[in-house]
N, C-alpha and C positions, 0 to 999 in steps of 0.2 A: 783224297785225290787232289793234284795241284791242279788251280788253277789256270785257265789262262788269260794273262794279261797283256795288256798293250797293244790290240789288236781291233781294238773297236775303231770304225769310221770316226772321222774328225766331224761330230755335229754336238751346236751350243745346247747343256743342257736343256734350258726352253726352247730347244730348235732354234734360236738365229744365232747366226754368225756374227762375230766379234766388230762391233762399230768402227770406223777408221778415226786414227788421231782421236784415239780414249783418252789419250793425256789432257785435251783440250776442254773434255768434257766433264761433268762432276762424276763421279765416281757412282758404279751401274755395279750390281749385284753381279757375279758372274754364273750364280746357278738360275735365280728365276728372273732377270734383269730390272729389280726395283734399283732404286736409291740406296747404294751401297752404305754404310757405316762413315761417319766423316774420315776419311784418309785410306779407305778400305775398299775393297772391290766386293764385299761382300756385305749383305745386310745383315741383321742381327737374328734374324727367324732364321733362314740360312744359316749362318756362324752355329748357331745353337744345334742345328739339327741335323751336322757334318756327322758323318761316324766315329767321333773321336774315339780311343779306344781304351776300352775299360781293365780287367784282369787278361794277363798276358804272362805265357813264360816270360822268365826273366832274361834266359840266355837266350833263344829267339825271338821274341816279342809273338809269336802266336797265341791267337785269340783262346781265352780257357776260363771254363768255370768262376775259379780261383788263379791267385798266383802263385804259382809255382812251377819247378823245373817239370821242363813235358817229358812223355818217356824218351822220344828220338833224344834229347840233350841228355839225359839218365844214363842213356847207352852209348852215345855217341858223344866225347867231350868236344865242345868247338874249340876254336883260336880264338874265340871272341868273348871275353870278358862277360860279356852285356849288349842286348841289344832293346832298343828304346824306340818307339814305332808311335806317331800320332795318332793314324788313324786304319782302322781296317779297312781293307781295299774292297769297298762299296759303295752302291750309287750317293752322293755323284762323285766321287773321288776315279770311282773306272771311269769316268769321263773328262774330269778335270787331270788328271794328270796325260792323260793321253794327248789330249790338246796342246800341254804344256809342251811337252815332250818331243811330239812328232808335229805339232803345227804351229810352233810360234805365239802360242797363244799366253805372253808374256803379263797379261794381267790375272790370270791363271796361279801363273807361277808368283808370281806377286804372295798372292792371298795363302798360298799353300808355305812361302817362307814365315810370313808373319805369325800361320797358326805353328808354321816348328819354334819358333821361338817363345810364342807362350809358352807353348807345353815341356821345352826342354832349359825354361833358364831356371826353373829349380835344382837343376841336376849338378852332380859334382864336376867341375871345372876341368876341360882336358888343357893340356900343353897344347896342342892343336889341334884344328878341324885338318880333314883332308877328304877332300871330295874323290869319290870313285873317277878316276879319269876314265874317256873314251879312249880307243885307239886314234892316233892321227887320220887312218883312213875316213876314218867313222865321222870324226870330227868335219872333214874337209865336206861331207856328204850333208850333213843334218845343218852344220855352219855354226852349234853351238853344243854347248857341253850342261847340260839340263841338270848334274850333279852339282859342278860349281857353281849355277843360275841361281840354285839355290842356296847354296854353302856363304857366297859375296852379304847376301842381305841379313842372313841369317850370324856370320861371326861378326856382323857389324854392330846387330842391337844386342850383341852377346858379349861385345865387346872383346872375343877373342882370337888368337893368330888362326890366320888361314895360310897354309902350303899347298901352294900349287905344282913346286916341282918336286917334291920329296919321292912321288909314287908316280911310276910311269907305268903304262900297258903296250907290253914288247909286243905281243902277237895279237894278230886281227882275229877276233874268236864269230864265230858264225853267231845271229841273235839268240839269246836265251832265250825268248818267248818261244820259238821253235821245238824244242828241245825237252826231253822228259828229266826229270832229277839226275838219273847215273848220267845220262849224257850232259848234262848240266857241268856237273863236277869234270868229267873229263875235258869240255869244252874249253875251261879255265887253268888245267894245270901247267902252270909256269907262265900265269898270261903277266904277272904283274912282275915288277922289280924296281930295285930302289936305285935312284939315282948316285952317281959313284961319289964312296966318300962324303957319301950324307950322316951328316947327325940326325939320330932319330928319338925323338923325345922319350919319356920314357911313360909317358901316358896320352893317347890319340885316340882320336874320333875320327873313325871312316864314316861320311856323309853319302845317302845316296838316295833316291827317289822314291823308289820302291822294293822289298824285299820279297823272293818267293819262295824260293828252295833254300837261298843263302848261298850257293854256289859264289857268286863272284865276291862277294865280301868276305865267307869265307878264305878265298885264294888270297883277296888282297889281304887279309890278317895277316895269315901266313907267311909273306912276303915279311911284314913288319915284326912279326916276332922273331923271324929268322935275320935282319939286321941288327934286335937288339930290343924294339918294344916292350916294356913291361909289363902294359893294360893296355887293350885294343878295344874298344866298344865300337857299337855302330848304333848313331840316328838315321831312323829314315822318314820319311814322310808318311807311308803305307805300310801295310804288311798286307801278307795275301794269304789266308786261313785254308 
């Protein structure tokens, strides 16, 4: 049964609300608000006892036993190469990404690029990142784009290209969270397209926050192998089991 995500009230795991001018201050745990890690919004008992995620399909990154291909990927081949998930979408991560996401809670998003970048600089090397874009509507509402928030820190300590206009989203699609799988999938068709007269590498990584159904990163593959992409993978910070 899927999920549902993104829909929890905005409250600090330890119940308080996010200090003002955190910059100013030494760095504060953001799940139980001790003395973070030096340089880190997070402490080390914390850090340790995130849900990182252990065996996972390969091609969805859903949680399993073992690794290997789940049956939906068996029967159903994706557009997507590979997908690669830090952690499973569990306490506190349903809380910290929510925050990230829908309330600005930017030391949040801090801590959750730092752990994609452990977890993903052993992996093979794409030509580019490319962050799932919002719609412009979406964009103009929320004031930021929580895909690239992440994607900016993450190809920095990775040391790789980030495109930000490569992939655009033509049509305003109604929230996923909303929405059960089949309408998931039709909510996205045709939502994504490539900028005109783009070169498109021939090996990318779609970036994106959280993964549930796969609907929307499936569509963006799509998108990209129908320009021309060779291997389309996707990181994301979560997967939701």
């Amino acid at each position: 049964m899927t999920a549902t995500v993104n829909q929890i009230p905005f409250t600090k795991v330890d119940g308080c609300l996010p200090a003002p001018l955190c910059w100013l201050l030494p760095p504060r745990c953001v799940v139980c608000g001790d003395a973070g890690m030096p340089g880190r919004d997070v402490c080390a008992a914390c850090h340790a006892e995130l849900p990182w995620q252990g065996h996972a399909c390969p091609r969805c990154a859903l949680p399993l036993p073992v690794a290997q291909d789940c049956g939906h990927c068996l029967q159903h081949p994706s557009p997507l190469d590979a997908v690669h998930a830090v952690f499973d979408y569990a306490f506190p991560l349903d809380r910290l990404l929510p925050r990230f996401k829908f309330h600005q809670d930017f030391a949040a998003g801090r801590v959750l690029a730092q752990c994609m970048a452990e977890r993903f600089a052993a992996l093979p090397r794409p030509a580019a990142i490319l962050p799932v874009p919002l719609h412009p509507s979406r964009l103009r509402r929320r004031g930021y784009d929580q895909a690239l928030e992440l994607a900016r820190p993450l190809a920095r300590a990775l040391k790789l290209p980030l495109s930000t206009g490569l992939l655009q989203r033509r049509r305003a699609t109604s929230a996923q969270s909303r929405l059960d799988a089949a309408a998931r999938q039709r909510n996205l068709h045709g939502a994504f397209q490539l900028t005109a007269a783009a070169a498109v590498p021939a090996h990318v990584v779609l970036l994106d926050d959280v993964m549930t159904t796969g609907a929307t990163l499936h569509a963006a593959a799509q998108a990209l192998r129908c320009a021309g992409a060779q291997r389309v993978e996707a990181w994301v910070c979560a997967r939701v089991a």
